[in-house]
The first five atom37 places (N, CA, C, CB, O) and aatype in JSON, in Angstrom:
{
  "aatype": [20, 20, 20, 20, 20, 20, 20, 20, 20, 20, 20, 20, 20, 20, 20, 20, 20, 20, 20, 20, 20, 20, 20, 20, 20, 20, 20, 20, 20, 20, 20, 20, 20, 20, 20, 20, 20, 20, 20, 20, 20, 20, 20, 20, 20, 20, 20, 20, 20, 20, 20, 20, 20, 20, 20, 20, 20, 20, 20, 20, 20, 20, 20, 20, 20, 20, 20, 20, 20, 20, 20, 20, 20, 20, 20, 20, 20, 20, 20, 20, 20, 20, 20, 20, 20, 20, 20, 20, 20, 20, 20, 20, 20, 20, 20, 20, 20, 20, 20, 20, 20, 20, 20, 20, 20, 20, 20, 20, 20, 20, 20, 20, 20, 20, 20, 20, 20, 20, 20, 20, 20, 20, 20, 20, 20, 20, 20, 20, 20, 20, 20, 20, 20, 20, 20, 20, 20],
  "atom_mask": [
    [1, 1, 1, 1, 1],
    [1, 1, 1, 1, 1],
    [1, 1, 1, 1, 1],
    [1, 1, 1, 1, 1],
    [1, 1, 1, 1, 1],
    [1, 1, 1, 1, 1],
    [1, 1, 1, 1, 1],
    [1, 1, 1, 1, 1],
    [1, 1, 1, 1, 1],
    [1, 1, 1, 1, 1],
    [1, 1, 1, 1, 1],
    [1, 1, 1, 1, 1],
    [1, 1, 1, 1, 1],
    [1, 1, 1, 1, 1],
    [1, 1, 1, 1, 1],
    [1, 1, 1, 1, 1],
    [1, 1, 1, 1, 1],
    [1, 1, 1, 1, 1],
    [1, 1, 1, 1, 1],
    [1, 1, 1, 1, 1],
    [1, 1, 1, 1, 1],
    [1, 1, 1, 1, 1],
    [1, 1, 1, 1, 1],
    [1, 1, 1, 1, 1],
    [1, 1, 1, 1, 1],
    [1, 1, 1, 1, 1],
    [1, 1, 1, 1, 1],
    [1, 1, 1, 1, 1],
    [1, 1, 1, 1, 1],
    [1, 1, 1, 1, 1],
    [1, 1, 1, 1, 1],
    [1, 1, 1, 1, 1],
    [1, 1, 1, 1, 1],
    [1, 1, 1, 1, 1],
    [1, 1, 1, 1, 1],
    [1, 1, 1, 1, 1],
    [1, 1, 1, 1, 1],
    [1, 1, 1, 1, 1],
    [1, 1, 1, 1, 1],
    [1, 1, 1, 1, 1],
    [1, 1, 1, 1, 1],
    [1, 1, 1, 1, 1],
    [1, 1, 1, 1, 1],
    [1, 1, 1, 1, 1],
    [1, 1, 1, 1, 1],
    [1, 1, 1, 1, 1],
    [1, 1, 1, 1, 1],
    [1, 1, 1, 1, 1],
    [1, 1, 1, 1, 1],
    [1, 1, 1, 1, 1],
    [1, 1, 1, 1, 1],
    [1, 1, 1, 1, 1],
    [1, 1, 1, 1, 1],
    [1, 1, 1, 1, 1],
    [1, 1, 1, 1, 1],
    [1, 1, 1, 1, 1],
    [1, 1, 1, 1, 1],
    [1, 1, 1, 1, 1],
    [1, 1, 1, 1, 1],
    [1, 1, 1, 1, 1],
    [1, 1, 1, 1, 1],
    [1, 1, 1, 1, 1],
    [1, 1, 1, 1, 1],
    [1, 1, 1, 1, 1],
    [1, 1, 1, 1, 1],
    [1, 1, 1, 1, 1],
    [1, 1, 1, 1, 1],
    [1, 1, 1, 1, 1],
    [1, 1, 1, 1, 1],
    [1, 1, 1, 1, 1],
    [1, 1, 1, 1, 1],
    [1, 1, 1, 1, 1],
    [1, 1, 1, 1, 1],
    [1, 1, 1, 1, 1],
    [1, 1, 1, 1, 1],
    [1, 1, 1, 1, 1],
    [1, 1, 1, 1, 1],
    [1, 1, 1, 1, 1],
    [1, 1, 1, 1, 1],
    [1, 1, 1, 1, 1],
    [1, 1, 1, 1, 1],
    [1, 1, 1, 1, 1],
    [1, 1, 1, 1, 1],
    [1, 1, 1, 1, 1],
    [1, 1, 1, 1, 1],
    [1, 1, 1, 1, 1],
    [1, 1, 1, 1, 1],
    [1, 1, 1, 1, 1],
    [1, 1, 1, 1, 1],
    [1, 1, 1, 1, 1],
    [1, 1, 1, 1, 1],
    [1, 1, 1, 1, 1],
    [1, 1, 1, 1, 1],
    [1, 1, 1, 1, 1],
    [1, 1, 1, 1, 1],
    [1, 1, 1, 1, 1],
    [1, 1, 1, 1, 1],
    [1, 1, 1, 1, 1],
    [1, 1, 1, 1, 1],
    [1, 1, 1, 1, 1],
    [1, 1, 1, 1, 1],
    [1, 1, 1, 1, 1],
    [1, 1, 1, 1, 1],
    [1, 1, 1, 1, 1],
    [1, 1, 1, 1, 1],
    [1, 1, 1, 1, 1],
    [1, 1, 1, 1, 1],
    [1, 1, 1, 1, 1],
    [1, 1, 1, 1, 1],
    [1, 1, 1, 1, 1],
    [1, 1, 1, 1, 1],
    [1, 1, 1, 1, 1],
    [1, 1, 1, 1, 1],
    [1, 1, 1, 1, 1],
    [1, 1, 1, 1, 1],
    [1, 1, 1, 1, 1],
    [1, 1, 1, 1, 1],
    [1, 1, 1, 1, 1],
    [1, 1, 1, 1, 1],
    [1, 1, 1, 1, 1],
    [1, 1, 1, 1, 1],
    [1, 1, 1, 1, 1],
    [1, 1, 1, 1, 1],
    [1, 1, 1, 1, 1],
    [1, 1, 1, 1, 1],
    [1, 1, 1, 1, 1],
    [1, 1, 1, 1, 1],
    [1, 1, 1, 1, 1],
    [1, 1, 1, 1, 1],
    [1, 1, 1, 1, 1],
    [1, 1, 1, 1, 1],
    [1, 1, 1, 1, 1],
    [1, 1, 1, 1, 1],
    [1, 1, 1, 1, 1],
    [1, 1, 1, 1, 1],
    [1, 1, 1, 1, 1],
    [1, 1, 1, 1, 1]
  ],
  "atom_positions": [
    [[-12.75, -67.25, -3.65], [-13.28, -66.56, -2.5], [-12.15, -66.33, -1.5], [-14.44, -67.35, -1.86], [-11.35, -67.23, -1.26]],
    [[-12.06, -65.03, -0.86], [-11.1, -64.58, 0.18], [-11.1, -65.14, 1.85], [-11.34, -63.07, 0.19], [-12.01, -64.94, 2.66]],
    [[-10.36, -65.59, 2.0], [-10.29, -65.83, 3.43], [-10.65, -65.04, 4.18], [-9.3, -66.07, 3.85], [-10.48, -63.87, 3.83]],
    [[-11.27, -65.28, 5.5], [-12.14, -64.31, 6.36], [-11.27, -63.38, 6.97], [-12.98, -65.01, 7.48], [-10.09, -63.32, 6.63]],
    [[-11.88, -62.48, 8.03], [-11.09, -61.4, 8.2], [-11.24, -61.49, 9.89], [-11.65, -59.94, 7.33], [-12.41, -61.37, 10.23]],
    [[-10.24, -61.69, 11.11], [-10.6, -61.77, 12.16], [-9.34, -60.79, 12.4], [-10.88, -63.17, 12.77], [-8.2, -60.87, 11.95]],
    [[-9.98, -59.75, 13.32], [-9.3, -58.53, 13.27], [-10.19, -57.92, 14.75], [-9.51, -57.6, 11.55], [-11.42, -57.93, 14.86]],
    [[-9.09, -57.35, 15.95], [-9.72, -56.54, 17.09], [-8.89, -55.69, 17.19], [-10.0, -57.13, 18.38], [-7.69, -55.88, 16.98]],
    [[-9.5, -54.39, 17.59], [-8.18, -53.43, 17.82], [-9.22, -53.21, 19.24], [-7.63, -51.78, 16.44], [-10.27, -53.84, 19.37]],
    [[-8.81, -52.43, 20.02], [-9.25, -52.5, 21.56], [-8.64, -51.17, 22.29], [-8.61, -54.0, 22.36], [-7.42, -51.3, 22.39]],
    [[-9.04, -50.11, 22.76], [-8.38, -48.73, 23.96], [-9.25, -48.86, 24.53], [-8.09, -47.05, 23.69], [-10.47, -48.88, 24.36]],
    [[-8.04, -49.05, 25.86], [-9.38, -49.46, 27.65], [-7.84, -49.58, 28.71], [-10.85, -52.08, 27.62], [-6.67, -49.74, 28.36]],
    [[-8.27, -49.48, 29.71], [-7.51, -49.61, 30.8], [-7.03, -51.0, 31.32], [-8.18, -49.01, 31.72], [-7.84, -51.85, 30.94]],
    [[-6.32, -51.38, 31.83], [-6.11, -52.57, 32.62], [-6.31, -52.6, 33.64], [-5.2, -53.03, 32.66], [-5.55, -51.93, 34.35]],
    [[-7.46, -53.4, 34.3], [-8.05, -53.52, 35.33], [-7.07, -53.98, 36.59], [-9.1, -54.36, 35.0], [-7.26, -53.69, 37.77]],
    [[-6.2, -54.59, 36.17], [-5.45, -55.26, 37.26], [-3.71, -55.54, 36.49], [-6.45, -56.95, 37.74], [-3.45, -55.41, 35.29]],
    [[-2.73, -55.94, 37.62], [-1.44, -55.75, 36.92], [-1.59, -57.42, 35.96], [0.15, -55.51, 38.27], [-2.35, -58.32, 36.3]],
    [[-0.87, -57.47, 35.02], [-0.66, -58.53, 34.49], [-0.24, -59.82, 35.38], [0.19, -58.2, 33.6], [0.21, -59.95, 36.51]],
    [[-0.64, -60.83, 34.2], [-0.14, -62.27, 34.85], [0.61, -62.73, 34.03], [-1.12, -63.35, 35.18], [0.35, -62.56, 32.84]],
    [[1.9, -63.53, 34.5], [3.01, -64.23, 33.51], [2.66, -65.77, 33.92], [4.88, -63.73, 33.87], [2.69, -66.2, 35.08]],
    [[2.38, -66.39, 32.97], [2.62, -68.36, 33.75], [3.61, -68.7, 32.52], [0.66, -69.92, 33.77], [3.54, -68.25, 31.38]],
    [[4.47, -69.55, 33.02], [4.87, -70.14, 31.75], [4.23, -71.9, 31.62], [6.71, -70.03, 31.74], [3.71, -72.64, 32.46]],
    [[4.54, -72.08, 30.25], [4.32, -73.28, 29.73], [4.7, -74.28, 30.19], [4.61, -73.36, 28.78], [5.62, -74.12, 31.0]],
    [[4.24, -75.78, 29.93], [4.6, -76.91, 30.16], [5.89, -76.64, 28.98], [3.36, -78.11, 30.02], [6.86, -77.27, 29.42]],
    [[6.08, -76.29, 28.32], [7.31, -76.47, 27.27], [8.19, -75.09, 27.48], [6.7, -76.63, 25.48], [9.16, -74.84, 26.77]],
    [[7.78, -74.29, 28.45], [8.63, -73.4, 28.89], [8.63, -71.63, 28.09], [9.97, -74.24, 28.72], [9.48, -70.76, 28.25]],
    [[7.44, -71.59, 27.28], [6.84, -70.55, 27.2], [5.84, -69.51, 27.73], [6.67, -70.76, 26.62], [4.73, -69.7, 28.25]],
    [[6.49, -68.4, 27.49], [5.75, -67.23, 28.92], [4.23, -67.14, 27.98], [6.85, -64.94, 29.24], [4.09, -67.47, 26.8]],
    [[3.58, -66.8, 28.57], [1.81, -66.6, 28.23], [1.26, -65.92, 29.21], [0.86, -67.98, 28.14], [0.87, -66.53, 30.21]],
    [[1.12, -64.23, 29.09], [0.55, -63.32, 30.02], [-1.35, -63.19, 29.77], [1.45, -61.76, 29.72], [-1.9, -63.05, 28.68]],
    [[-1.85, -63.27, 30.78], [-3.3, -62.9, 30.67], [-3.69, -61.14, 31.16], [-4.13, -64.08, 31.73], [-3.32, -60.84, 32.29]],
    [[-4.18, -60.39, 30.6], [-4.53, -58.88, 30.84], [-5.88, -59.21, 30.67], [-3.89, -57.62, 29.82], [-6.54, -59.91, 29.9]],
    [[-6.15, -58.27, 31.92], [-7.97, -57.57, 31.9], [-8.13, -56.39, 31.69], [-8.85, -57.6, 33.2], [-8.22, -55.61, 32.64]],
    [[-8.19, -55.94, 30.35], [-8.16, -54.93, 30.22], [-10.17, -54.42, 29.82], [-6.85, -54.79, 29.16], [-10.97, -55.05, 29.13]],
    [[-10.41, -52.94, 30.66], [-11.8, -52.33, 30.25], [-12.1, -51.31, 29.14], [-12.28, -51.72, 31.34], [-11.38, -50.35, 28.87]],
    [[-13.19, -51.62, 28.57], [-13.26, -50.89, 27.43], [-14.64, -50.01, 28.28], [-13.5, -51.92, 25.77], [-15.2, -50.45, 29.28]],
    [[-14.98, -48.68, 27.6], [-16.33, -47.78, 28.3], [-16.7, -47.29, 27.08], [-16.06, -46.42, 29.54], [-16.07, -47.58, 26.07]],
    [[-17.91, -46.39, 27.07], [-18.71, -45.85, 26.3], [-19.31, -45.56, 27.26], [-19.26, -46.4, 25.29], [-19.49, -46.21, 28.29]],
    [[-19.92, -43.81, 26.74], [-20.93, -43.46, 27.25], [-22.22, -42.44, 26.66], [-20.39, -43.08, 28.19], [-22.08, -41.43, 25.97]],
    [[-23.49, -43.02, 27.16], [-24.77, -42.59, 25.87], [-25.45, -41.91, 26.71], [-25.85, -43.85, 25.01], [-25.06, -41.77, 27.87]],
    [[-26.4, -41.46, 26.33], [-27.77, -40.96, 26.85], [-29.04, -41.89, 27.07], [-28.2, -39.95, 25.91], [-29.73, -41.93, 26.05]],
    [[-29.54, -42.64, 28.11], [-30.22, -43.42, 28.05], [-32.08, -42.12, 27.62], [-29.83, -44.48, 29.61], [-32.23, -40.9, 27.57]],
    [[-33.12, -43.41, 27.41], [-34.19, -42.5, 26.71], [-34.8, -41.32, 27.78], [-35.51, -43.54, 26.15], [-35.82, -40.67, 27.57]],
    [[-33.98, -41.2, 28.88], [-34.73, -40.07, 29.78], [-33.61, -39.35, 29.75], [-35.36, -40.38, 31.35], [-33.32, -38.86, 30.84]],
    [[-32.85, -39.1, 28.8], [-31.86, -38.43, 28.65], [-30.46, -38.07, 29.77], [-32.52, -37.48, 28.29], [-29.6, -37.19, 29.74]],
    [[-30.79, -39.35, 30.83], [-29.29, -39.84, 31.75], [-28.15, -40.12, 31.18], [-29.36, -41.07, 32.51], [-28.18, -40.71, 30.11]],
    [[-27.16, -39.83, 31.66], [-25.76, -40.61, 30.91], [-25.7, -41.56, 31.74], [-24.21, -39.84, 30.78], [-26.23, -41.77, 32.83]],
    [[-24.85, -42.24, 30.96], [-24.87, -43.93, 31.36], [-23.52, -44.31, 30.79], [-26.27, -45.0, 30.55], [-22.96, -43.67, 29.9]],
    [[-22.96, -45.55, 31.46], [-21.7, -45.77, 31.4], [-21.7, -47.27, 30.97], [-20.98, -45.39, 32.7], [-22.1, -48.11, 31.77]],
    [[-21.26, -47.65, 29.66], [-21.3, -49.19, 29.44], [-20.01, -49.64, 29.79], [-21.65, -49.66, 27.95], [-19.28, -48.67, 29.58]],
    [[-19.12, -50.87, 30.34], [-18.06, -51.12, 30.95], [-18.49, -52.64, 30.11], [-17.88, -50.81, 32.75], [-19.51, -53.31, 30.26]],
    [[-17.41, -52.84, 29.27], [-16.85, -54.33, 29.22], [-15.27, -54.52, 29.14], [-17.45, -55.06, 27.94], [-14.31, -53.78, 28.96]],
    [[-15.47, -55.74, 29.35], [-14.1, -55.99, 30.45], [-13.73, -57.57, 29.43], [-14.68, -56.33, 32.84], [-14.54, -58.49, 29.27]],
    [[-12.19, -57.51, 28.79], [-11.66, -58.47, 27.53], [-10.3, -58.71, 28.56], [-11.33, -57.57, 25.57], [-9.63, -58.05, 29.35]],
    [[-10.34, -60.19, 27.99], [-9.5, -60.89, 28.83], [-8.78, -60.99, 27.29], [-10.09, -62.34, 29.91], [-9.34, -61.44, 26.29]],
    [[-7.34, -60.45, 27.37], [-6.15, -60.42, 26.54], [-5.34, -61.27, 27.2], [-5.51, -59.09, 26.3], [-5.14, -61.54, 28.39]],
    [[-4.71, -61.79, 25.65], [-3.16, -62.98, 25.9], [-1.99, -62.49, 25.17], [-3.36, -64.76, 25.18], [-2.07, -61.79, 24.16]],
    [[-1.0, -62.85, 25.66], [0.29, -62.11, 25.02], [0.94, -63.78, 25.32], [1.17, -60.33, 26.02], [0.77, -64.52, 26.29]],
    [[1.79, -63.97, 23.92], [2.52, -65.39, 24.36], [4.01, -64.69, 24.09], [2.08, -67.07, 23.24], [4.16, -63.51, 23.76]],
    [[4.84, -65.46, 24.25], [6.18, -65.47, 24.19], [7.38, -64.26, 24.76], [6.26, -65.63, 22.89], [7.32, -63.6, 25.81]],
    [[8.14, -64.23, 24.01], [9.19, -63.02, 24.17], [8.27, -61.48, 24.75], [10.02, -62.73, 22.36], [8.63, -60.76, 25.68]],
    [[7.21, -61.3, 24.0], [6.36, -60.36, 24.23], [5.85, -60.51, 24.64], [5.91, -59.89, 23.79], [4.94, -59.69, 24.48]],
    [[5.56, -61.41, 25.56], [4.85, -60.88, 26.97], [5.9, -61.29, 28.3], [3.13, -61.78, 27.2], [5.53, -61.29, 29.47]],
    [[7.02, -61.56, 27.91], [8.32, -61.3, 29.28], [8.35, -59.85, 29.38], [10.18, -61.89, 28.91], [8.27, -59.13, 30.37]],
    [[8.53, -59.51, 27.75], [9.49, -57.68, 27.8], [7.95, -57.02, 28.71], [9.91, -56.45, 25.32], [7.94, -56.44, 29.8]],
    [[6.69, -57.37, 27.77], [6.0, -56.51, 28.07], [5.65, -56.3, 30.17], [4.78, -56.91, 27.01], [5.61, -55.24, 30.8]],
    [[5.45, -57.71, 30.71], [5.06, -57.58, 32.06], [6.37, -56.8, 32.77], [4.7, -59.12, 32.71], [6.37, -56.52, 33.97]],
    [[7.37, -56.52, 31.96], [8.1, -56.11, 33.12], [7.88, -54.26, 33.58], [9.78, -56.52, 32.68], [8.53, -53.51, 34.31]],
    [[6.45, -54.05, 32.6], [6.61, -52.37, 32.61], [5.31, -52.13, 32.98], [7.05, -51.5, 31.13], [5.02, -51.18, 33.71]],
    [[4.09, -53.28, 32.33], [2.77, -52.96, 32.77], [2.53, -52.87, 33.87], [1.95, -53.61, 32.44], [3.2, -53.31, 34.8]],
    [[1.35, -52.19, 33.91], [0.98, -51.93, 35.92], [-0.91, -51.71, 35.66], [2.09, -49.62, 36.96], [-1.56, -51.32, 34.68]],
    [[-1.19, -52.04, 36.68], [-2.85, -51.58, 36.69], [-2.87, -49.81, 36.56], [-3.74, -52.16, 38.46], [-2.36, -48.87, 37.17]],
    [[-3.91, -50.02, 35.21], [-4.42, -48.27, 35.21], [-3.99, -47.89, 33.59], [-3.31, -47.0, 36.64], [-4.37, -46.95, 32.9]],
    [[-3.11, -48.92, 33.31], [-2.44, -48.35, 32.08], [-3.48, -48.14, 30.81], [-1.23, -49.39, 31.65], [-4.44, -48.89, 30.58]],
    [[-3.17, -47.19, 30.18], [-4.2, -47.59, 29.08], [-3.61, -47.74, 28.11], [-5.23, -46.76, 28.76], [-2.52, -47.17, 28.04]],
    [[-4.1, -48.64, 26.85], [-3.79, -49.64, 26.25], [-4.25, -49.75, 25.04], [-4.04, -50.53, 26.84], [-5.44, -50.06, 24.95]],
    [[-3.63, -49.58, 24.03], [-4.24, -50.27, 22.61], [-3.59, -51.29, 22.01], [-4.32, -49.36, 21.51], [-2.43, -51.36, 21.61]],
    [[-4.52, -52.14, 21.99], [-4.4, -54.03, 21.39], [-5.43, -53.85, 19.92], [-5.46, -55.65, 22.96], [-6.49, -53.4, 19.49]],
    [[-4.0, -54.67, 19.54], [-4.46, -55.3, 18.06], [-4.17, -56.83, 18.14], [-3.52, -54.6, 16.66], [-3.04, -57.23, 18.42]],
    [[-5.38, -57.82, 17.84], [-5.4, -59.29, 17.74], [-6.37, -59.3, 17.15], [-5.4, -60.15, 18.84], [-7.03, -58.52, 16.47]],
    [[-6.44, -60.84, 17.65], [-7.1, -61.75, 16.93], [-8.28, -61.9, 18.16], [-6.13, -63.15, 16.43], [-7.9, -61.8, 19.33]],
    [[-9.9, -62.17, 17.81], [-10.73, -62.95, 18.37], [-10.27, -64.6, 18.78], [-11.8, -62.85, 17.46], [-10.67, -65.2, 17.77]],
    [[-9.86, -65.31, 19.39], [-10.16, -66.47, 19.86], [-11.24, -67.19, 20.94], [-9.21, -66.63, 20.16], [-11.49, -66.65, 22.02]],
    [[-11.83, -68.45, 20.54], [-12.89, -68.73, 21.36], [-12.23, -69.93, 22.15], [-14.3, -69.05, 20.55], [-11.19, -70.25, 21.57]],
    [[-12.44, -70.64, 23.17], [-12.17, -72.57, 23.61], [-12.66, -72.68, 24.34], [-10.96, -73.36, 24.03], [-13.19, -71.79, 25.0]],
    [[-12.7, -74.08, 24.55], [-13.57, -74.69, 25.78], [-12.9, -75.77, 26.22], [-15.04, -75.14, 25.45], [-12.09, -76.35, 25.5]],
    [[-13.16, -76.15, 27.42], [-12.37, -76.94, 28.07], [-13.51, -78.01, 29.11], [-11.24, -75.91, 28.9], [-14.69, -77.66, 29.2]],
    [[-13.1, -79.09, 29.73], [-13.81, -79.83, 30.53], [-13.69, -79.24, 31.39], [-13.63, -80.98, 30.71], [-12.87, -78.33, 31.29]],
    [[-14.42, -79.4, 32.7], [-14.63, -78.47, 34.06], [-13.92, -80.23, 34.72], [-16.87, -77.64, 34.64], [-13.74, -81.3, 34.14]],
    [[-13.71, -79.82, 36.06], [-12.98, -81.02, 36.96], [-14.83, -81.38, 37.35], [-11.47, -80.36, 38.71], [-14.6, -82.33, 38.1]],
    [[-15.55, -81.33, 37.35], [-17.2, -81.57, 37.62], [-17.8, -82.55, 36.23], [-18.16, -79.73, 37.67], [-18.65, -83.44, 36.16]],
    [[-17.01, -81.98, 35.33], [-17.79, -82.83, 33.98], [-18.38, -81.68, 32.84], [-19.39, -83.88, 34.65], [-18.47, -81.83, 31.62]],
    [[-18.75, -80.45, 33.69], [-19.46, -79.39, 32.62], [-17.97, -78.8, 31.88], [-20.58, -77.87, 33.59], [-16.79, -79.1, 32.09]],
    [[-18.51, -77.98, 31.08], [-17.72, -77.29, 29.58], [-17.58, -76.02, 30.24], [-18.71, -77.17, 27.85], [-18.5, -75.59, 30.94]],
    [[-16.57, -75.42, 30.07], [-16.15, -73.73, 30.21], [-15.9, -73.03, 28.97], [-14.77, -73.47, 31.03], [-15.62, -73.56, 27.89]],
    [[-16.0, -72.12, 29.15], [-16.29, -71.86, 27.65], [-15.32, -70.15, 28.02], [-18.53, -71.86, 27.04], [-15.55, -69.47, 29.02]],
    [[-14.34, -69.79, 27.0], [-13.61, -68.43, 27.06], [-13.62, -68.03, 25.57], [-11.99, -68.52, 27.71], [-13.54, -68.74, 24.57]],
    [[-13.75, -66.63, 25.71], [-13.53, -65.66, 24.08], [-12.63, -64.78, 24.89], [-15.2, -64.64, 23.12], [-12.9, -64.18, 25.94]],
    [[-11.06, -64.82, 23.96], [-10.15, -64.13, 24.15], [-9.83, -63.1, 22.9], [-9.19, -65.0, 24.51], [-10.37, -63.3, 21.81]],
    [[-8.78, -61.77, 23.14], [-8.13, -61.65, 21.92], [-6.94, -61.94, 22.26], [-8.22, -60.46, 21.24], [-6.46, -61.75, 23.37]],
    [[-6.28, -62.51, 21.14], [-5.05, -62.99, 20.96], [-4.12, -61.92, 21.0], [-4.95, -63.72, 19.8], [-3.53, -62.32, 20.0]],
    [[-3.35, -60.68, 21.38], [-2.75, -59.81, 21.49], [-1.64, -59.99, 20.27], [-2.4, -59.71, 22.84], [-1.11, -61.1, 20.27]],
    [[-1.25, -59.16, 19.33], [-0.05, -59.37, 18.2], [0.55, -57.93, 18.65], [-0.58, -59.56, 16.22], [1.67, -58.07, 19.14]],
    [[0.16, -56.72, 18.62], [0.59, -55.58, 18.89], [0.3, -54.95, 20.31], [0.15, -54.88, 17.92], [-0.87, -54.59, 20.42]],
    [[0.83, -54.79, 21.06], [0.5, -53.47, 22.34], [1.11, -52.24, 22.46], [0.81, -53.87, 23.71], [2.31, -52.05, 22.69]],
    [[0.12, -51.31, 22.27], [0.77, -49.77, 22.38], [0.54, -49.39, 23.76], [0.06, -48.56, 21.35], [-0.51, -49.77, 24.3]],
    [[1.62, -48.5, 24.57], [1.22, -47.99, 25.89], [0.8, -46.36, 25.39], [2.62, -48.14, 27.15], [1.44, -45.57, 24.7]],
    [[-0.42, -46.24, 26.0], [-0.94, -44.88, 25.51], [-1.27, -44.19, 26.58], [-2.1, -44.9, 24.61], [-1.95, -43.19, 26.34]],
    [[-1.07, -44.37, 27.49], [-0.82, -43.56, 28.58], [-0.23, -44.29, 29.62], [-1.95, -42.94, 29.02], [-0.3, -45.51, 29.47]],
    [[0.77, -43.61, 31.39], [0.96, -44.76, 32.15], [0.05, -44.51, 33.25], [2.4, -45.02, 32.57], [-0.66, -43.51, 33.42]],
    [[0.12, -45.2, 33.73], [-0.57, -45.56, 35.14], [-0.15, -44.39, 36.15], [-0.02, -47.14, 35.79], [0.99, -44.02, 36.42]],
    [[-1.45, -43.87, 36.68], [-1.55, -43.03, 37.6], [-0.11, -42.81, 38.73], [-2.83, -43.5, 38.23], [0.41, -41.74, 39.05]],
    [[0.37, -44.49, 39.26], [1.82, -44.74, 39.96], [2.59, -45.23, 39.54], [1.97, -45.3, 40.89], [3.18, -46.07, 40.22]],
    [[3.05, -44.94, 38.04], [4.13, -45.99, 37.82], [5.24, -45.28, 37.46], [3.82, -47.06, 36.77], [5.78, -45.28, 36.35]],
    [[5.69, -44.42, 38.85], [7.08, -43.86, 39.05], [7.65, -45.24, 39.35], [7.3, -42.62, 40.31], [8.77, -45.34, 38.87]],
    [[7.24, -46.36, 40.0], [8.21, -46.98, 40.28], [8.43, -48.29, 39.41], [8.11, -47.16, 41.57], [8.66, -49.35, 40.0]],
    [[8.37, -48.26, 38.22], [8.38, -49.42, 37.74], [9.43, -48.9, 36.28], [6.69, -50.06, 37.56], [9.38, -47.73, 35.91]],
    [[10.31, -49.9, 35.57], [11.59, -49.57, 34.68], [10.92, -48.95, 33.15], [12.67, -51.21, 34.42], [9.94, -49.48, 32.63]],
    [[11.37, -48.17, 32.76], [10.98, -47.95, 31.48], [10.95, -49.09, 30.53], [11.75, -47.02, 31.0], [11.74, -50.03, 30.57]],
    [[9.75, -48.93, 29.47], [10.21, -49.95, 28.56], [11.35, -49.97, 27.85], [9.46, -50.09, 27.75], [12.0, -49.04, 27.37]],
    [[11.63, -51.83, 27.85], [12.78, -52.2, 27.31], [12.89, -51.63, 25.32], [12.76, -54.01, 27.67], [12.1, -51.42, 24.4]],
    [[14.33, -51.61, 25.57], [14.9, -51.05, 24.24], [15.12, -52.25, 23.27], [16.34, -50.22, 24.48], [16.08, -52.25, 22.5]],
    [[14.25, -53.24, 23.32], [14.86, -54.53, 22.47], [13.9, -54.28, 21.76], [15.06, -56.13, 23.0], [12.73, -53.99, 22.02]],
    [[14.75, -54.48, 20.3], [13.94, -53.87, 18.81], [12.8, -55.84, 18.44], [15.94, -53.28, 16.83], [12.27, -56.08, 17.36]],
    [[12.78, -56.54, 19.34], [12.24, -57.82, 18.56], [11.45, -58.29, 19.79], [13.5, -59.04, 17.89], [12.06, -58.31, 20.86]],
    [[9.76, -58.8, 19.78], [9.23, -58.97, 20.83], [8.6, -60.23, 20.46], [8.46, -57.89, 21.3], [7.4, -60.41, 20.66]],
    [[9.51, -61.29, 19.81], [8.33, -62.28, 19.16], [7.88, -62.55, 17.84], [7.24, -61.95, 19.57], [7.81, -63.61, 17.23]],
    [[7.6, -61.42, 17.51], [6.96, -61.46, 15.92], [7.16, -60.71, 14.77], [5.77, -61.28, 15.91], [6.36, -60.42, 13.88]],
    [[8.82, -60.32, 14.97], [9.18, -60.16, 13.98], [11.07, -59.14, 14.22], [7.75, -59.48, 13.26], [11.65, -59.12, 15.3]],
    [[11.32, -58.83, 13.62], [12.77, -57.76, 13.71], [12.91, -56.72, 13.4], [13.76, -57.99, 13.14], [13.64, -56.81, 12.4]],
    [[12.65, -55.45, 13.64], [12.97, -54.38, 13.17], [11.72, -53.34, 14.17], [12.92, -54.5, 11.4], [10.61, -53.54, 14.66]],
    [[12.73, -52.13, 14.07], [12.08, -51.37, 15.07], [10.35, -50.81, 14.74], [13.11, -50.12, 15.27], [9.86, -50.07, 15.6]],
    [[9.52, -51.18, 13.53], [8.12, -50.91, 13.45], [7.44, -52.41, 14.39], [7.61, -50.73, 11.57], [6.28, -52.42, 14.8]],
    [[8.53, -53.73, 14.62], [7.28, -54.07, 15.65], [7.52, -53.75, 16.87], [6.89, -55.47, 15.76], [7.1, -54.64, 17.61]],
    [[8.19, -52.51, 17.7], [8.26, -52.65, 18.95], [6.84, -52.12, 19.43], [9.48, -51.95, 19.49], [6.27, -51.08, 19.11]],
    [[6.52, -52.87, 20.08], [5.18, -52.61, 20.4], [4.5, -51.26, 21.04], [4.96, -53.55, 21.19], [3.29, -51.23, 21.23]],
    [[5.35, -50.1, 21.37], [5.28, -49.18, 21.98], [5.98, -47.94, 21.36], [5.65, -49.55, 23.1], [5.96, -46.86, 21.95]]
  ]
}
């Protein structure tokens, strides 16, 4: 029997500019809010606008190169992984997060203002691998 298949691909905007924290061991780990939409005909024949909103992670090398270009507005296609965790609350209750794990980011359009921010970087290696098919963009 085949091992399961956990697979997200994702085009939506970023709600807000990225976050960089680094690690207790000194690795970068960016969080993105990026929005996904659709829009239907509800049964009285209104359009209607569905909005969900995925909290993306980028770890390492690729997410230094990447925060130095993202900006709110950008739109975005992510390929990861589903991840779920939970954690203790400082109260005693459980928190509970479903992330995707970010492996690829394409910039597919820029942000309405981002005359002022550097083009993406020309470094052919972002983490996960060498050669110019993983630059993420």
């Amino acid at each position: 029997m085949a091992n399961g298949l956990n697979k997200v691909f994702l085009l939506g905007n970023l709600g807000a500019d990225p976050e960089v924290k680094m690690t207790q061991g000194g690795q970068a780990v960016m969080s993105l809010r990026l929005a996904t939409s659709r829009t239907y005909l509800d049964r009285n024949k209104v359009k209607q606008e569905d909005v969900q909103w995925h909290t993306v992670i980028i770890w390492g090398k690729r997410a230094e190169g990447l925060a130095k270009f993202l900006e709110k507005g950008m739109r975005l296609h992510i390929e990861g992984e589903l991840r779920h965790r939970q954690w203790e609350k400082d109260d005693g209750t459980k928190g509970y997060a479903t992330e995707v794990r970010a492996f690829e980011v394409t910039l597919c359009e820029k942000a309405p203002n981002s005359g002022n921010r550097p083009p993406p970087p020309d470094e052919p290696d972002y983490g996960r691998g060498g050669g110019d098919d993983d630059i993420p963009f």
